[in-house]
C-alpha positions in Angstrom: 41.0 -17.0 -5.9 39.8 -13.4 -7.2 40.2 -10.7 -5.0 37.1 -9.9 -3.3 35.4 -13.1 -3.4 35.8 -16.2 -0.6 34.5 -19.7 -1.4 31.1 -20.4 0.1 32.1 -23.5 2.0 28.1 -24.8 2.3 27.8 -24.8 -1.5 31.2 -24.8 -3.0 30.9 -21.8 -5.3 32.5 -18.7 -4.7 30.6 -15.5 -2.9 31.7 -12.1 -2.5 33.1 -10.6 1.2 30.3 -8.8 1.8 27.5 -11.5 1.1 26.6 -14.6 2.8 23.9 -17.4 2.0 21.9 -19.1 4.2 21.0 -22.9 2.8 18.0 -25.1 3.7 16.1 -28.0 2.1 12.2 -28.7 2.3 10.7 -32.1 2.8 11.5 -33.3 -0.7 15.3 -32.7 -0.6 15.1 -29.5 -2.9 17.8 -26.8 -1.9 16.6 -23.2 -1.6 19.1 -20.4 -0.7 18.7 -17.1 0.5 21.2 -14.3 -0.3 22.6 -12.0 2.3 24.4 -8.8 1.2 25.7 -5.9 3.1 26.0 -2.4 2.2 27.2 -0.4 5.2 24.7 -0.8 7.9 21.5 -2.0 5.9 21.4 -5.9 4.2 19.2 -6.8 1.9 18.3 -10.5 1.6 17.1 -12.1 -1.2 15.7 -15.9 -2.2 17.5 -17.4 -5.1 13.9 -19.8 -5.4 11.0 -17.1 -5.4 12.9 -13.4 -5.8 11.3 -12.6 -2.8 13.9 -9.6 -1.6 13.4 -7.4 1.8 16.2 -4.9 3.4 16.7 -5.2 7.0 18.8 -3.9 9.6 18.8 -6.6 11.9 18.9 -10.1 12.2 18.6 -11.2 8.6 20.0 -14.4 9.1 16.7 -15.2 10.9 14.5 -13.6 8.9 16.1 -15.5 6.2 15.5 -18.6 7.8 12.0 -17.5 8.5 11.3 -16.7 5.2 12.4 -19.9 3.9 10.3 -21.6 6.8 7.2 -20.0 6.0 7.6 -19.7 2.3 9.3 -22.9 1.0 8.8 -25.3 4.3 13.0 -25.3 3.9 13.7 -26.4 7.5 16.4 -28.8 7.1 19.8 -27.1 7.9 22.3 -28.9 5.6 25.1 -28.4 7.9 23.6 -30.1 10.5 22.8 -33.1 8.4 26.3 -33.6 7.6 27.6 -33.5 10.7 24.9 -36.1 11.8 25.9 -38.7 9.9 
């Protein structure tokens, strides 16, 4: 492994330290992703499906998941349909 980078257990490709992603899947089974990096204080998220990008301070892992609710109708959690099974 590179320094600097961790794998991304949820998708199994690598992502730096200081990003995250937050996964969900719509109604037909499509995977959209939205990018969380930090710089300091201040994240900016960003979706991998529609470049939609916004900087926030707080919470961005729920306006991520907002934004992929309201945006993509991405409400399926993928961890939580493993773990289901």
């Amino acid at each position: 492994m590179r320094a600097g980078v961790r794998p991304d257990e949820t998708a199994g490709g690598v992502v730096p330290i200081n990003a995250s992603k937050v996964t969900r899947w719509d109604q037909h089974g499509r995977e959209h992703v939205v990018t969380v990096q930090r710089s300091g204080v201040q994240r900016t998220i960003s979706c991998d499906t529609c470049g939609w990008r916004q900087s926030t301070q707080f919470l961005p892992w729920l306006k991520a998941q907002e934004h992929l609710a309201e945006a993509h109708q991405a409400t399926v959690d993928p961890s939580e349909a493993q773990t289901s099974r």
